[in-house]
Every structure is written in C-alpha cells, then in structure tokens.
C-alpha positions as CSV (number, residue, x, y, z in Angstrom):
1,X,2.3,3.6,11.0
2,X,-0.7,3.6,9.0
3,X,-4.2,1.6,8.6
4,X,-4.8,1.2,5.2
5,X,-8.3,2.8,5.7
6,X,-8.2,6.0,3.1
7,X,-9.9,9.2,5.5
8,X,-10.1,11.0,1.8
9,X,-8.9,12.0,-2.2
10,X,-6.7,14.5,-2.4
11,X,-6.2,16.7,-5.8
12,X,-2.0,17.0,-6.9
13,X,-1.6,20.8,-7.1
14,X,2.0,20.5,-9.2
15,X,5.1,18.8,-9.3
16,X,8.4,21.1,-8.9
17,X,11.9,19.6,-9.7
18,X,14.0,21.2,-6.4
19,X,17.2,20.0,-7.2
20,X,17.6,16.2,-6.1
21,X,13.5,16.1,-5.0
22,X,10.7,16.5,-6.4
23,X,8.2,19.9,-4.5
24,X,4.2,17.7,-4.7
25,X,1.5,20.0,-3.5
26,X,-1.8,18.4,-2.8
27,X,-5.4,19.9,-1.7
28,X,-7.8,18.7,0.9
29,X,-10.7,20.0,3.0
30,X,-10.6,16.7,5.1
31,X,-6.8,15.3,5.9
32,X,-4.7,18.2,5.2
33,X,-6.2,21.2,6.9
34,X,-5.3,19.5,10.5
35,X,-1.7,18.5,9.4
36,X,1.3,20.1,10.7
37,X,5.2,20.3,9.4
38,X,6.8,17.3,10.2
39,X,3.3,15.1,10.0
40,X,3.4,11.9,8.0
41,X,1.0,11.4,5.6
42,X,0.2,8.2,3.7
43,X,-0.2,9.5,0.0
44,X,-1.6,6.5,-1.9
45,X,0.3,4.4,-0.1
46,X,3.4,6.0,0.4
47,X,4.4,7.6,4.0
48,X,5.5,11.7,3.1
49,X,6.8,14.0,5.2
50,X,4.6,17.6,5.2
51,X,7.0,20.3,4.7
52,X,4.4,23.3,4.8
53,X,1.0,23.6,4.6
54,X,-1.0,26.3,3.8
55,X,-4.6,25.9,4.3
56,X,-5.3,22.7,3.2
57,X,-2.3,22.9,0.2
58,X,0.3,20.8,1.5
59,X,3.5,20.7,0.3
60,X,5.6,17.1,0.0
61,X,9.6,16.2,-0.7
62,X,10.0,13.4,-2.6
63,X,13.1,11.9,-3.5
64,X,14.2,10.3,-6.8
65,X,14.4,6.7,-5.3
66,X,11.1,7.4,-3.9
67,X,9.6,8.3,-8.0
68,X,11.9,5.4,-9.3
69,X,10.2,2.8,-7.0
70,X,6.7,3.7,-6.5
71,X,3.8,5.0,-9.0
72,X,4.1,8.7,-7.6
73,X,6.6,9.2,-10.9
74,X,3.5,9.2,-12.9
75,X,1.1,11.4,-11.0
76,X,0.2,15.0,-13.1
77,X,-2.0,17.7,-11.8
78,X,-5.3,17.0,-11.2
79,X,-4.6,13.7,-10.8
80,X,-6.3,12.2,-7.2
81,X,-4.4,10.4,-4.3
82,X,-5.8,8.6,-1.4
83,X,-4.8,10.3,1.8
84,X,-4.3,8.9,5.5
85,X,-3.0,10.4,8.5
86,X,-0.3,8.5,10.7
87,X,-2.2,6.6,13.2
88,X,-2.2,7.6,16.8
89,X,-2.2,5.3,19.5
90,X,-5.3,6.0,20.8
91,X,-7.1,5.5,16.9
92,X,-9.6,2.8,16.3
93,X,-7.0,0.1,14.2
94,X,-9.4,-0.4,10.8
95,X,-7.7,-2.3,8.3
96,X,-3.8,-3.7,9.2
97,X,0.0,-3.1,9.8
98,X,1.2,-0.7,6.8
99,X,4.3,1.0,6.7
100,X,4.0,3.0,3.9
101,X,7.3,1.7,2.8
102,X,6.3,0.5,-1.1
103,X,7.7,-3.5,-1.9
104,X,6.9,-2.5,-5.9
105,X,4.6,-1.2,-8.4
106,X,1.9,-3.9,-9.5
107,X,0.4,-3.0,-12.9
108,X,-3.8,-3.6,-12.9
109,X,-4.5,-6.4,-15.7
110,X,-8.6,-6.7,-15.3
111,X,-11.3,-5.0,-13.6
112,X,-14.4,-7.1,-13.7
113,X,-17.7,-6.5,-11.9
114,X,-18.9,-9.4,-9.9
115,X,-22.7,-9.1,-10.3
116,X,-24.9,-8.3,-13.0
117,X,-25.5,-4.3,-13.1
118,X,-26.4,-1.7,-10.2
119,X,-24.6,-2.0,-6.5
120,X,-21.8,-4.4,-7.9
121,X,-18.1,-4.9,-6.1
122,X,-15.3,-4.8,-8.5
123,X,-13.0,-7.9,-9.5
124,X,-9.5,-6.2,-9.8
125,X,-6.6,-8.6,-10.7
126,X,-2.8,-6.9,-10.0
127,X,0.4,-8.2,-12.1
128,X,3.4,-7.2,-9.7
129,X,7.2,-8.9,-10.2
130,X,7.3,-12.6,-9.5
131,X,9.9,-11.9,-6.7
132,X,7.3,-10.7,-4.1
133,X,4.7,-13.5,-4.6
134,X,6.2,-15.0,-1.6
135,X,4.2,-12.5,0.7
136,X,1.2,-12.4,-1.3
137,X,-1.2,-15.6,0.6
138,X,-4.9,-16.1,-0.4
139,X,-6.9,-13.8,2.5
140,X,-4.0,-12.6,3.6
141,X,-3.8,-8.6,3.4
142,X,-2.0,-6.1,1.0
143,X,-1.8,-2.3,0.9
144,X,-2.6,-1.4,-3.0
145,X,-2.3,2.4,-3.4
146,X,-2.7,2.7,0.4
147,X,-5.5,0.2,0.8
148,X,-6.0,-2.2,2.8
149,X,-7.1,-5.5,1.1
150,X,-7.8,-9.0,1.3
151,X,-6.5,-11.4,-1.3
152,X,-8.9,-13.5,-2.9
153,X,-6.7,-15.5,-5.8
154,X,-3.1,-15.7,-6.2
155,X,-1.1,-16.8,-9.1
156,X,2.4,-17.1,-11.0
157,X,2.1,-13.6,-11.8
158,X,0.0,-11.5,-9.2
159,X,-3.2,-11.6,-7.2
160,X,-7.2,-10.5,-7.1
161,X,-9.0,-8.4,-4.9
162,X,-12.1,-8.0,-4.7
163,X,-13.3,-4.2,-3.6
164,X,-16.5,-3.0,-2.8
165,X,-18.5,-0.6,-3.9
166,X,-17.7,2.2,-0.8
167,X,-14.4,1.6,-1.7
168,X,-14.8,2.6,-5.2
169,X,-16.4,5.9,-4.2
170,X,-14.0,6.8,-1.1
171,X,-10.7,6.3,-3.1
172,X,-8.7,6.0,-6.3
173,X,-9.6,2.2,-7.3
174,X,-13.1,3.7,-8.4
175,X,-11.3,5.3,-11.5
176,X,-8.3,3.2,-12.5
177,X,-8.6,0.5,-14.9
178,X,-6.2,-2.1,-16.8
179,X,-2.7,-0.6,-17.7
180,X,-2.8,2.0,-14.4
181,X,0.1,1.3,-11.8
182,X,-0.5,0.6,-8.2
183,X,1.5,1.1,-5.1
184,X,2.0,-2.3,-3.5
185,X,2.5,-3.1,0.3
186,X,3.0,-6.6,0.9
187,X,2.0,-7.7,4.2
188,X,5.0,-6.9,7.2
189,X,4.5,-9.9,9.1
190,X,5.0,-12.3,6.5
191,X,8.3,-10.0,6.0
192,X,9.3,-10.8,9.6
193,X,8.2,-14.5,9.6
194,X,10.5,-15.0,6.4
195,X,13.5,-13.2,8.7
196,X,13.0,-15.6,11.8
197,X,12.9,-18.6,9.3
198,X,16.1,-17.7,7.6
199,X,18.2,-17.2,10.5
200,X,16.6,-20.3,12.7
201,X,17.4,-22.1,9.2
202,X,20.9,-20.7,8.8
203,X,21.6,-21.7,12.8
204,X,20.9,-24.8,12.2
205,X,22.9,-25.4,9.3
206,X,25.8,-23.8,11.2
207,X,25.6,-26.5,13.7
208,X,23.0,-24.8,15.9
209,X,19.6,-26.3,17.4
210,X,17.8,-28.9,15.5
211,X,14.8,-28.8,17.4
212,X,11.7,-28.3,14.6
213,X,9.4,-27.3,17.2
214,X,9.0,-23.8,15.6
215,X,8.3,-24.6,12.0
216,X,5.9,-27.4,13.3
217,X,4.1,-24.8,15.0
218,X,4.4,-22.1,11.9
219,X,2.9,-25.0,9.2
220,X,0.2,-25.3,11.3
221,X,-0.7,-22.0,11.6
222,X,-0.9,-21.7,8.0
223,X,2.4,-19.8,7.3
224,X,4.7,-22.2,5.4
C-alpha cells in the first residue's frame, strides 16, 4: 500500500529483455539505498518487486502485461521515475489509498499555467479511455504517475488537475508535457462502492431485499 506522496526521482539505469520480463535498474541516493529484496516499491505509480540492490542500483522484474498496460513500456535510460516506498503502519498517511495496481494509461492533452509568470501551479488536463470515467469525480483523488491528486474538472474524455509548484520540482509532472503518457490509479473506494452496488442491485432483481435504505444513504453522501 502506498501514499501517493513521491519520497524522490529516480534515474532508469537500462532495460534487459530476460526471457518473459523485462531486468529495469534504477538509481537513487534517497529511496533505494534502504530497500531490501522482496521490498515493494511504487515506481511512477506502479508497485515492483526489488530483486537486488546494489548500493542504491536496484534491480526490478517486470512482466509483459505489466509494459502492455502501464507507461513503463516507454521508459529509456536516463529517463526519471517517481519513487515511493510501501507504507508502514506506523507512517504518517499523506495523500490516499493507492495500490499501485495501474486502471490505464491516460495521455496529457494541455499543460497550462494558472497565473501570470513566476511561482505559478500548473493546469494539466489527462485524456484516459471513456470506460474509467466512472471513478474519476470532481475532488475526488487519482494516482497519476504515482501521485496523488485532486480532480478539479471532469469531462467526456478525461479530467484536470491542478499541481503545484513543489510538485513540479519533487517529481516527474515538472517535465512532461502534451503527448507524454501517464500511469493512472483511479480512486479504490469508488471501485468497491461500484461492487456493493452491483450485487445489492443484482439481489434485488433476483427477488432479494427491496429496502433502498443504502442507496438513499450513498446519494446523499455524494456517491451516485
């Protein structure tokens, strides 16, 4: 379980086809040195498995699903990564729920400034496939690249966030424009609600309970 709060940028080392997966090696001075084998890592936003570290090189499996449905496919050497460790129980919780299990790759369609020159937060608006809109709510959070967010706009075809400029330094939004891909982590409680709705739905159209107590109590908590 992760945060969404990036702890640093890593640097991709190299990419090494190893028969079904693919070998990443990243550098860090800041996440990496204190990870051991078996550690889960959040690399821009998805949850790896270190394999070996060697003095703050680690080394990463990913499978082919994993290339096929997230933006690692495109990384190169060089390129940077946001890093966060798994959370520990005791760990101050920053930003929300996140899996690192990537939903889909959004594509970045604008990058506006808000202000008018100097200390400005960033306008960044995210096309992703109309199928996952459903979780996506206005101030609701998503995980973009391993960030935590808040929504500020939704449409048809993606949503906006709006990051400031800490943000910008600290991770990989900073540098990414229009065209780059993102990793996106819908929200997991919307997820769950969507489950309980289905099968209370489905019960009742099997003959079950007709009570409407629950969704009553879900509209007017905002989720339907």
């Amino acid at each position: 379980m992760f945060t969404g709060i990036t702890v640093s940028m890593g640097r991709v080392v190299s990419l090494k086809r190893r028969g079904t997966v693919v070998e990443l090696s990243i550098s860090d001075s800041v996440v990496l040195p204190a990870a051991k084998t078996g550690d889960s890592i959040s690399i821009s936003g998805v949850c790896l498995t270190v394999v070996e570290n060697n003095a703050g090189t680690a080394t990463f499996h990913v499978s082919e699903e994993s290339l096929k449905t997230t933006a690692l496919g495109t990384l190169t050497p060089q390129d940077r990564v946001n890093l966060e460790p798994a959370m520990a129980a005791t760990d101050r919780f920053g930003g929300h729920f996140v899996t690192g299990h990537v939903d889909t790759v959004g594509t970045i369609s604008a990058k506006k400034q808000t202000g008018h020159g100097g200390l400005d937060s960033v306008k960044i608006e995210i096309a992703i496939p109309a199928g996952f809109m459903k979780y996506v709510v206005r101030r609701g959070s998503v995980t973009v690249d391993g960030i935590s967010l808040t929504v500020v706009d939704t449409d048809e075809s993606g949503f906006s966030v709006v990051v400031i400029p800490h943000t910008l330094s600290v991770t990989t939004l900073g540098t990414k424009g229009p065209g780059d891909r993102v990793n996106i982590e819908t929200d997991i409680l919307g997820k769950y609600v969507e489950r309980f709705i289905t099968g209370y739905m489905e019960n009742r159209e099997q003959g079950g309970s007709k009570d409407l107590t629950l969704l009553t109590k879900l509209k007017e908590k905002g989720y339907m």
